[in-house]
C-alpha positions in Angstrom: -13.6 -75.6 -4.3 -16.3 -75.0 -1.2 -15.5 -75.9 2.2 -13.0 -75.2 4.7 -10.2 -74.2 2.2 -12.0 -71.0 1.7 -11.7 -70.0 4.9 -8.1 -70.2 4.8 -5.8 -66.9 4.7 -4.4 -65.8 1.6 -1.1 -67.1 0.3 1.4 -64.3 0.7 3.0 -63.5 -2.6 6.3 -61.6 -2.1 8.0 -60.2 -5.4 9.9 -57.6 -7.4 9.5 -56.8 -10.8 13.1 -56.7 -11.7 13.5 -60.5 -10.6 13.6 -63.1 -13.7 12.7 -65.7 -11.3 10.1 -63.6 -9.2 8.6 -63.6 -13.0 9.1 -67.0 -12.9 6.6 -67.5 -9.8 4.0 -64.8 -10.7 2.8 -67.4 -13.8 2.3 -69.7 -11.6 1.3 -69.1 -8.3 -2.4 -68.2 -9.1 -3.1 -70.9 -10.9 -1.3 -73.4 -7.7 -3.8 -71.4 -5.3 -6.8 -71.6 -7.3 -6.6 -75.5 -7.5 -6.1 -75.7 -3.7 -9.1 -73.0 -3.1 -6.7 -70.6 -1.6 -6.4 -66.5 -3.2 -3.3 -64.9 -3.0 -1.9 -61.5 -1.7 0.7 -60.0 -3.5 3.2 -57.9 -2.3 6.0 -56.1 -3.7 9.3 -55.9 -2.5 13.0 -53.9 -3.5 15.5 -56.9 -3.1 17.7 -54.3 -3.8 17.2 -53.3 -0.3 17.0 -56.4 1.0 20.1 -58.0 -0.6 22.8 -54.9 -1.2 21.8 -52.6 2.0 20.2 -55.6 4.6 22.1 -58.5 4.0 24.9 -56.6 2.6 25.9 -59.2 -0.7 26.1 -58.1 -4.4 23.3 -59.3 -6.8 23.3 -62.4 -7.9 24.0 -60.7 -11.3 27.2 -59.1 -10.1 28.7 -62.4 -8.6 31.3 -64.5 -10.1 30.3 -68.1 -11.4 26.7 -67.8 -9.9 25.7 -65.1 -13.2 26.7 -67.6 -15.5 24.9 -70.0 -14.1 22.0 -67.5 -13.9 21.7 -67.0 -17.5 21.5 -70.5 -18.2 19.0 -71.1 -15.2 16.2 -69.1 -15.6 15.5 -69.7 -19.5 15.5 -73.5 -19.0 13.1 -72.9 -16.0 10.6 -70.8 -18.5 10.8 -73.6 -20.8 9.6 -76.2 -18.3 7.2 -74.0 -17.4 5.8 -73.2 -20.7 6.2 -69.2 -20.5 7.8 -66.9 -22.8 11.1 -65.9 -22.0 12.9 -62.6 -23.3 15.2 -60.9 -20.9 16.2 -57.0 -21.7 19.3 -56.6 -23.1 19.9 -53.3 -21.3 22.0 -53.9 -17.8 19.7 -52.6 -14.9 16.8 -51.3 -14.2 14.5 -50.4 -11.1 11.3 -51.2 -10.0 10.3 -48.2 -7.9 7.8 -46.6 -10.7 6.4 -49.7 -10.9 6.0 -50.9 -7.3 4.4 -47.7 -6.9 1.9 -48.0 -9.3 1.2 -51.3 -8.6 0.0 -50.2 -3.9 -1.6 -47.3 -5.6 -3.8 -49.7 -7.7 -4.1 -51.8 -5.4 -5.4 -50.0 -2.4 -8.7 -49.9 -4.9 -9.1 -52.2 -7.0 -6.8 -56.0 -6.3 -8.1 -57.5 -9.6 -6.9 -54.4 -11.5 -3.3 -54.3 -9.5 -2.5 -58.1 -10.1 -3.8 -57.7 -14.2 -1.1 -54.8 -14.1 1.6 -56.8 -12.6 1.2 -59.6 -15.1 1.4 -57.2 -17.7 4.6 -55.1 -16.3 5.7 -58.5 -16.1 5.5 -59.5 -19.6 6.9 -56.2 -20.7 10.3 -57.3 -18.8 10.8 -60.3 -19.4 8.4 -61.8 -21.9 9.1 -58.5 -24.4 12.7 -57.5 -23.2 11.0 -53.7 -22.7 12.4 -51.5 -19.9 10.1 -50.4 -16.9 12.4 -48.0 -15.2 10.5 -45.1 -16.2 7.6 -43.8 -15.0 6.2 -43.1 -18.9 6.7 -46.9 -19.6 4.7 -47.7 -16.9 2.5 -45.8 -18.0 2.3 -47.6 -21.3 1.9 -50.5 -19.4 -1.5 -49.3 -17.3 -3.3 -47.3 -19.5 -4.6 -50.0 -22.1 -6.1 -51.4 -19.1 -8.3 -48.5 -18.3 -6.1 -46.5 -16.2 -6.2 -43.0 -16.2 -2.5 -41.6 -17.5 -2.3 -38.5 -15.4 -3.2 -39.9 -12.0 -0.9 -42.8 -12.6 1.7 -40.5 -13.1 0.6 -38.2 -10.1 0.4 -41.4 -7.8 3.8 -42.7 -8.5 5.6 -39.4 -8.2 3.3 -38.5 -4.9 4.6 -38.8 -0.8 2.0 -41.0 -0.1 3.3 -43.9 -3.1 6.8 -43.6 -1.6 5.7 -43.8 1.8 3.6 -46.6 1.0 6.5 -49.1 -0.3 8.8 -48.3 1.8 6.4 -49.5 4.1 5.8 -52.2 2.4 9.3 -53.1 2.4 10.4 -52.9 6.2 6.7 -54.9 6.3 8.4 -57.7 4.0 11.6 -57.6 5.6 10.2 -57.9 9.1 8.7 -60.8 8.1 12.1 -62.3 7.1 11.6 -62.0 3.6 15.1 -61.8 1.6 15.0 -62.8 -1.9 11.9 -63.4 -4.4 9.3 -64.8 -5.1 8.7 -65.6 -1.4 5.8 -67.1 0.0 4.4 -67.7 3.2 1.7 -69.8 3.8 -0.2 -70.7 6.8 2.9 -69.2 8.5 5.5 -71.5 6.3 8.0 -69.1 4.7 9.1 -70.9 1.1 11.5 -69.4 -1.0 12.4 -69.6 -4.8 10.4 -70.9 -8.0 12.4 -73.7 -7.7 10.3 -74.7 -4.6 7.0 -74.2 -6.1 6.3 -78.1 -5.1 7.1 -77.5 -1.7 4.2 -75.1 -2.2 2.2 -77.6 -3.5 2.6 -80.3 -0.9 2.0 -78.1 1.8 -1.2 -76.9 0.5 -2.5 -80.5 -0.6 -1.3 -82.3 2.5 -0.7 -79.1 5.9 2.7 -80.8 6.6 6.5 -81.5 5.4 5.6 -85.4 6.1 6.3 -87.6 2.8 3.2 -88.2 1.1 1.5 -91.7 1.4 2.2 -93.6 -1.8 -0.8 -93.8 -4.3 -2.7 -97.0 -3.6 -3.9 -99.3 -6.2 -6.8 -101.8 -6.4 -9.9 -101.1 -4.5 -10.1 -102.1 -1.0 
């Protein structure tokens, strides 16, 4: 697209890697930017920290009625989606190793961060692989040229620690509580299930009904 649109911030992609449904969002919300000629910034984010220790509630996984309802949820939504769907079997899990990775990347190379997210991704949930560990992570990065011993240097290092907690209290200042999260244009939107409220704002800048399609020519 050329005009305007381009000059228009960045979609802000909030997600964690342990999230089935932040999965969910990262196969899409490229591809919903691109056609509306917008980029997008991702950002990871712990909802460990912001569900258990902010807003004090178990995870979704550890509640009554609403787990069950989980398990069925998210492999119908890959389905109508299109993408492969393989949870782990293993209970658990942590992103931290991968978070890490992930700023460190980043803070040279975007293109190379967000290849290695989709791919950390698809180890989780597409493959059913664990992440936890830093080695896996590892596995994970270095097919796409990264360098094995820095990776594992960087995530272990003050400075990647530093950096998402930061990125964290950054997230949660901004009210963000659960992923995917998005904020666009200063609209926060919340869940993969609300990937057409996404959509609407971006084709129309409002939460007005859109015109019905006209037929006939005028």
């Amino acid at each position: 697209m050329t005009g305007p649109l381009l000059n228009k911030p960045p979609i802000e992609f909030y997600f964690d890697f342990i999230s089935p449904f932040g999965y969910l969002g990262s196969t899409q919300i490229d591809a919903i930017a691109a056609r509306h000629g917008r980029t997008v910034d991702w950002r990871p984010v712990l909802i460990g920290i912001t569900v258990m220790k902010i807003m004090g509630i178990k995870p979704l996984t550890e509640t009554p009625l609403k787990k069950d309802y989980l398990r069925h949820d998210a492999p119908r939504m890959a389905r109508l989606l299109g993408v492969p769907f393989c949870p782990p079997e293993q209970k658990g899990g942590n992103s931290l190793a991968a978070s890490r990775a992930f700023l460190w990347l980043k803070d040279f190379d975007e293109g190379l961060a967000r290849r290695f997210a989709h791919a950390i991704y698809a180890r989780r949930w597409a493959q059913g692989r664990d992440i936890s560990d830093p080695q896996s992570v590892v596995e994970v990065a270095t097919p796409l040229g990264v360098d094995a011993g820095e990776l594992l240097a960087a995530i272990d290092s003050p400075r990647a620690k530093q950096d998402l907690k930061d990125a964290v209290d950054l997230a949660v200042g901004k009210g963000v509580f659960g992923v995917p999260y998005f904020i666009v244009d200063g609209e926060p939107i919340w869940g993969s299930d609300r990937l057409w409220m996404l959509e609407h704002w971006l084709s129309h800048g409002s939460w007005d009904r859109a015109p019905p399609m006209q037929s006939g020519a005028q």
